[in-house]
N, C-alpha and C positions, 0 to 999 in steps of 0.2 A: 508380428509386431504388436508390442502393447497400443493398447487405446486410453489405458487409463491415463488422465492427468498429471503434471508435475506435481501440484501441491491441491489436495484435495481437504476441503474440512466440511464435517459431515455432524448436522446434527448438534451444532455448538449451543450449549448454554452454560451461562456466567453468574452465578451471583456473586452479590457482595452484602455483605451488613452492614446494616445502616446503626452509625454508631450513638444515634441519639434513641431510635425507636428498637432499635435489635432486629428489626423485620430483616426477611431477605429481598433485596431490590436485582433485580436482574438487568443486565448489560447487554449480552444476547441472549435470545430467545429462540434456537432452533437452526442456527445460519448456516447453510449449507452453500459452499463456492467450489469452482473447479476453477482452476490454472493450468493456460500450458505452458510449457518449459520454453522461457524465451520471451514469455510475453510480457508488455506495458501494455499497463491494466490502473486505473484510478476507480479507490472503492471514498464516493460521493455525500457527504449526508451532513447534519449541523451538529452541533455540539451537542453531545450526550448521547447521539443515537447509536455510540460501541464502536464509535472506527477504529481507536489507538486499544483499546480492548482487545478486538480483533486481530489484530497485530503485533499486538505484546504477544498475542498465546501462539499465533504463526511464527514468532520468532524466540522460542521457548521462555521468554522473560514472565510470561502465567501459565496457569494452566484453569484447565478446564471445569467448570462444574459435572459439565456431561459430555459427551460425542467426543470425536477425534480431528486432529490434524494428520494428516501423512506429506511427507514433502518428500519424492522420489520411493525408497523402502524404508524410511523412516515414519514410525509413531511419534510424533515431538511431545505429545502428552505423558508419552511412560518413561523417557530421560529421565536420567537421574546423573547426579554427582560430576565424574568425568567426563560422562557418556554428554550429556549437558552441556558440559562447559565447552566441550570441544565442537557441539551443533552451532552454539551459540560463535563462537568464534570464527569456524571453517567454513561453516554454512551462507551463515545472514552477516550482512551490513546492514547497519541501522543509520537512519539519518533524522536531525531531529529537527523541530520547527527554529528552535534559537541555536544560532552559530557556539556559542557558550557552553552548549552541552555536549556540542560534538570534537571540539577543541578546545586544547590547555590553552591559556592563554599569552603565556611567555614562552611558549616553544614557535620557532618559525613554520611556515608551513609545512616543508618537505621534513622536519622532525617531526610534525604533528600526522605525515603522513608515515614516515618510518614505525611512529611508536606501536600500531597494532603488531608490526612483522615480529616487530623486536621482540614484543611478547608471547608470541607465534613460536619461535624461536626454530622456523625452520631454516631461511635464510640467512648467507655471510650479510656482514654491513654492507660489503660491493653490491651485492645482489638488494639488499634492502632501497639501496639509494639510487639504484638504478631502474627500479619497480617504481620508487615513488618520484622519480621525475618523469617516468611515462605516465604518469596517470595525471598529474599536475598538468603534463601537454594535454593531455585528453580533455581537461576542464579550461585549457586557455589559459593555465596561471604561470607556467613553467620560469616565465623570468619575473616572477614575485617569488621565486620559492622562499627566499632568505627573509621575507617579510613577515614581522608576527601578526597575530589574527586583528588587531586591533588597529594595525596600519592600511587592512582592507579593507572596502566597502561591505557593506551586508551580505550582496550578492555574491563579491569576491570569495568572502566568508565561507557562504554555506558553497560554493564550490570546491574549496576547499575541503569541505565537509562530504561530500560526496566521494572524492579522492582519496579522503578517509578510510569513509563505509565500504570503500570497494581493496582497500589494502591486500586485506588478505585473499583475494581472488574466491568472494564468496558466491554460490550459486544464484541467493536471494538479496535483493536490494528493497529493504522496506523504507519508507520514508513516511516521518509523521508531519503534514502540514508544510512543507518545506517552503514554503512562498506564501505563507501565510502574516508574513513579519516585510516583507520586500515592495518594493511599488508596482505597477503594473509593466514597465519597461524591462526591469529586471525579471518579471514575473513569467512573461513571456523569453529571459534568455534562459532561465533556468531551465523552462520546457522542452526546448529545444538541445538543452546541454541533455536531459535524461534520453531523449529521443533518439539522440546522436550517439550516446552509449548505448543502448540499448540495441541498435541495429550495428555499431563496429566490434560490441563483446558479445552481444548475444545473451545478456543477464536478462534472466524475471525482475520485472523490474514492477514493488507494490506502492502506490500511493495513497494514502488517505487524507482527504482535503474537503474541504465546502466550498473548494474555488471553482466553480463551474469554467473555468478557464482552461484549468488544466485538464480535468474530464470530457471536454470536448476538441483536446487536441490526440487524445489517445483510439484507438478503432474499437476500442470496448473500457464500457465504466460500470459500474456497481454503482446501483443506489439502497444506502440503508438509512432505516430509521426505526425509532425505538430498538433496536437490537435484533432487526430483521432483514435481511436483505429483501425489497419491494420489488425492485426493479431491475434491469439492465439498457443501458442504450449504446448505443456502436452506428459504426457508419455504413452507409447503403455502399458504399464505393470506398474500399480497405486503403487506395492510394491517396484519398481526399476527406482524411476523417472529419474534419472541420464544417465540410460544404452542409452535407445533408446526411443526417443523424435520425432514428427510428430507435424507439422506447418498446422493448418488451415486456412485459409486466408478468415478473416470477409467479409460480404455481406452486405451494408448497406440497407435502405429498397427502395433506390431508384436506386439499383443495381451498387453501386458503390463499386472497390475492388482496391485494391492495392497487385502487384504482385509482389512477394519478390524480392529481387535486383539479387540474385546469380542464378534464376529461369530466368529473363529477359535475362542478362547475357548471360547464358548456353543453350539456346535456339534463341538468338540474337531478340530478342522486344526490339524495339525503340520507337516507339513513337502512333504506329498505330497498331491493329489486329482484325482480325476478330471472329468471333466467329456461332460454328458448332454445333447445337443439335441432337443427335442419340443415341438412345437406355439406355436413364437417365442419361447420361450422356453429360459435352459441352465440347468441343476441343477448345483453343485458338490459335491460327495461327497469327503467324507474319506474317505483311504486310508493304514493303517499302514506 
């Protein structure tokens, strides 16, 4: 039995040019993640630290400056052409922060759900419309289906939009921000709708978000910043991820770590410390 990972990225870095100075400015910086197949997973951090980067290139829409994605026997970096488009579509659902980008807007819901199949074009229409009214039940919209996206709430919206992204019966469900536009009511029903799919289909299911909300209703979250993953935190108790949560702090392979801010803080590390090996365990020790 394999051990390796569903979606493993190894080694990622991203530039981009900066089109006023020409420099190269980097996005990530080295990010290495392991996925298992199945999982709901929110990768955490604020604006600009590479999340939707990260996720563009796990869902072939970038690629890489350096290292690899693998998602199952797939390379997602060395796609090209067919081979690509057919990843992009078969593979990933993409869902986005505005309902607008996930849905036409004068098409009613279950056509806004038909329309990937359609272009799929593996399915009859019977079978198209038949897909996309189970999946409309799955999100609680079933008897909105004939409503266009604008006759629905926000929330209505991006449910809809999730309904979407899972058309084509894709392995990976990325999601950029998706409750980042919603209130807190709705924010917590979205949670729960990914939660509930995620355990009756079985999909990998990737979020990236700054909503410490949702990352602490999932059993493992990703923290990045500047273009690194920092951190991990997950629940002590897999049945109760919310209660009580523990922060592991990533180890790169060239011994680099980043130690949480409230941790520096609370123990006063500035800028220098040492470090003490004894009995498997190391001590870090600030130092003026």
């Amino acid at each position: 039995m394999s051990t390796e990972p569903f979606i493993e990225c190894h080694d990622l870095i991203k530039l981009y040019q900066d089109e006023v100075s020409g420099l190269q400015v980097p996005a990530l910086r080295g990010v290495d993640l392991r996925i298992e197949k199945g999982e709901l997973i929110a990768i955490i951090g604020p604006s600009g630290a590479g999340k939707t980067t990260l996720i563009n290139i796990i869902g072939g829409l970038d690629k890489p400056s350096a290292g690899y994605v693998r998602v199952g026997d797939i390379i997602v970096n060395k796609l090209k052409g067919k081979a690509l488009t057919r990843y992009r579509r078969e593979y990933v659902g993409f869902l986005y922060q505005l309902p607008e980008k996930n849905l036409i807007w004068n098409l009613s819901a279950i056509k806004n759900v038909m329309l990937p199949m359609k272009i799929a074009g593996k399915l009859s229409l019977g079978e198209q419309k038949k897909r996309a009214e189970y999946l409309l039940e799955k999100v609680g919209l079933l008897e909105r289906k004939n409503h266009k996206p604008y006759q629905l709430s926000g929330g209505e919206a991006q449910r809809v939009g999730i309904a979407v992204a899972l058309a084509n019966d894709p392995y990976i469900l990325l999601a950029d921000e998706p409750t980042g536009e919603l209130d807190s009511a709705t924010t917590f029903q979205i949670i729960d709708f990914f939660k509930q799919l995620n355990e009756d289909l079985g999909k990998t299911i990737i979020v990236v978000t700054h909503d410490h909300r949702f990352a602490n209703m999932t059993k493992r979250a990703m923290r990045i910043q500047d273009g690194r993953v920092t951190s991990f935190h997950r629940a002590v108790d897999p049945n109760l991820p919310s209660v009580d949560r523990e922060e592991i702090v990533y180890v790169d392979d060239h011994g680099n770590l980043r130690i949480p801010e409230d941790v520096r803080v609370k123990v006063g590390i500035k800028h220098h410390v040492k470090v003490e090996a004894a009995d498997g365990y190391a001590k870090i020790i600030p130092v003026d």
